[in-house]
C-alpha positions in Angstrom: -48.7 28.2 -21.3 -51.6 29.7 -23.1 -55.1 28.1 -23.3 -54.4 27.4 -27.1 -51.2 25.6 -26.0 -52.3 23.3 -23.3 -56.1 22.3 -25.2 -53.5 21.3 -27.8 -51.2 19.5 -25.7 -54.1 17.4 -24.0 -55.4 16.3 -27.8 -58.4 19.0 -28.1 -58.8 21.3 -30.8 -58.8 24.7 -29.6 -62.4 26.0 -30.5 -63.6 29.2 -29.8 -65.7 28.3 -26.7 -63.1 25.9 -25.4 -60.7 29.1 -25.0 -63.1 31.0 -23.7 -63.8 28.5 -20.8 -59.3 27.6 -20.6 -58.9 31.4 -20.1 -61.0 31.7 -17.2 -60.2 28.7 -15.3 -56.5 28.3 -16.4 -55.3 31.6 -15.0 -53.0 30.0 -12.5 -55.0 29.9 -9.6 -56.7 26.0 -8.8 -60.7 26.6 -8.4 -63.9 24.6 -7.3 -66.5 25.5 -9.7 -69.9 24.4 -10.9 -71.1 25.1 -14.6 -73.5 28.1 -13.7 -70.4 29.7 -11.8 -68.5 29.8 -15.1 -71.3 30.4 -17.4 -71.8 33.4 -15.2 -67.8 34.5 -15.6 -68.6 33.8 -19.4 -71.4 36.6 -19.1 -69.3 38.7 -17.1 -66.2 38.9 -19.6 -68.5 39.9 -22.3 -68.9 36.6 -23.7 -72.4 34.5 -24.4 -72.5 30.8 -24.2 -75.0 28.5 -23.6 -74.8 26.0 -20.4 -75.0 23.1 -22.5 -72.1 24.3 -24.8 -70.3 24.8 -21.0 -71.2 21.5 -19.9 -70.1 20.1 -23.1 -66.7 21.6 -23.0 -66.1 20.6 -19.2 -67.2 17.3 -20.3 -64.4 17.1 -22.9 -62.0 18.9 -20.2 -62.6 16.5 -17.5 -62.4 13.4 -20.3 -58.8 14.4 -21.2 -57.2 15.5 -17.4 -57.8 19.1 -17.6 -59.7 19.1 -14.7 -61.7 16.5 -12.1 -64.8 16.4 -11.6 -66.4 15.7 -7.7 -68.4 14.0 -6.8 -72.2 16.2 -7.1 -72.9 17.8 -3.8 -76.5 17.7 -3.4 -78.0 18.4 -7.0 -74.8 20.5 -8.2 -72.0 19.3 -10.0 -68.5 20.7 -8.6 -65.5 20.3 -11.0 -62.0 21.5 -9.6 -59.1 22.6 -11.6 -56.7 20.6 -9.3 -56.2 17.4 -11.2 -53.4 16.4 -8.3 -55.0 13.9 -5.9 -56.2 16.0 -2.6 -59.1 15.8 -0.7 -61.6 18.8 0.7 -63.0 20.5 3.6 -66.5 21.3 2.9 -68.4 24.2 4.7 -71.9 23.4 4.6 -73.0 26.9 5.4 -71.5 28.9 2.4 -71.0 25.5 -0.5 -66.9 26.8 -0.2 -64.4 23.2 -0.6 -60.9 23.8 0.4 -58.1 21.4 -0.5 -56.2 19.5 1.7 -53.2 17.0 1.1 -53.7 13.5 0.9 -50.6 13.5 3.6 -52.2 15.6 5.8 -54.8 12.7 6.8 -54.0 8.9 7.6 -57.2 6.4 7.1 -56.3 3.0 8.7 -58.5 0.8 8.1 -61.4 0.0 5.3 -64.2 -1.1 5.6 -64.8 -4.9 3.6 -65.5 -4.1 0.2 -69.0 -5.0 -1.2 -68.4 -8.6 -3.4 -67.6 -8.1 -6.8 -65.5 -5.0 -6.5 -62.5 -3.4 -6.0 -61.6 0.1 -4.5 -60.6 2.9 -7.6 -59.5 5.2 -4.9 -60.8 7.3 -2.2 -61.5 10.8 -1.9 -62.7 12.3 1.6 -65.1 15.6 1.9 -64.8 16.6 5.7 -67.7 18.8 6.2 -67.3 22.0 8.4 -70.1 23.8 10.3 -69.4 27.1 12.6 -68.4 26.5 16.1 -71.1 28.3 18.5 
């Protein structure tokens, strides 16, 4: 489906900046991205675009189920074009998440939740470091 096609489908007017940003990160291929990654694709294919017209766009992205948004790592904000539920290995040494399937671990128990709330879901980082 073409990026004009699917910003449609999810209720978005396809601007000239929102295709811009669909055609790099809907190419097929899920990716973990911050907004300076793609502002620098942006630069790359030729384009210019400022970061907050970026943010703006992954704003309305996220908003609709385009794509997620993580949780921020440190100062950055990662947003991941795998809207399935999964979970991530993180390696701490190069910022690279990988995706892993929310089969492939078991949690057993929880801990008690804090009074006055209830659990939205759960989403588990394992963080990797190099063996010695």
């Amino acid at each position: 489906m073409d990026s004009k096609t699917k910003l449609r489908k999810a209720g978005l007017r396809p601007t000239k900046q929102r295709i811009a940003i669909a055609d790099i990160l809907f190419n097929g291929i899920n990716r973990h991205f911050t907004a300076e990654n793609l502002h620098n694709d942006i630069i790359q294919s030729g384009k210019q675009m400022s970061l907050a017209t970026i943010y703006n766009c992954l704003n309305k992205f996220k908003n609709v189920g385009l794509i997620s948004h993580l949780q921020s790592l440190g100062e950055t904000y990662v947003f991941d074009t795998n809207v399935e539920h999964h979970h991530h290995f993180f390696n701490e040494k190069t910022g690279e998440l990988i995706d892993f399937r929310p089969g492939d671990i078991h949690v057993k128990k929880f801990p008690k939740l804090p009074k006055g709330y209830k659990s939205s879901g759960i989403d588990i980082i394992i963080k990797l470091i190099e063996k010695n």
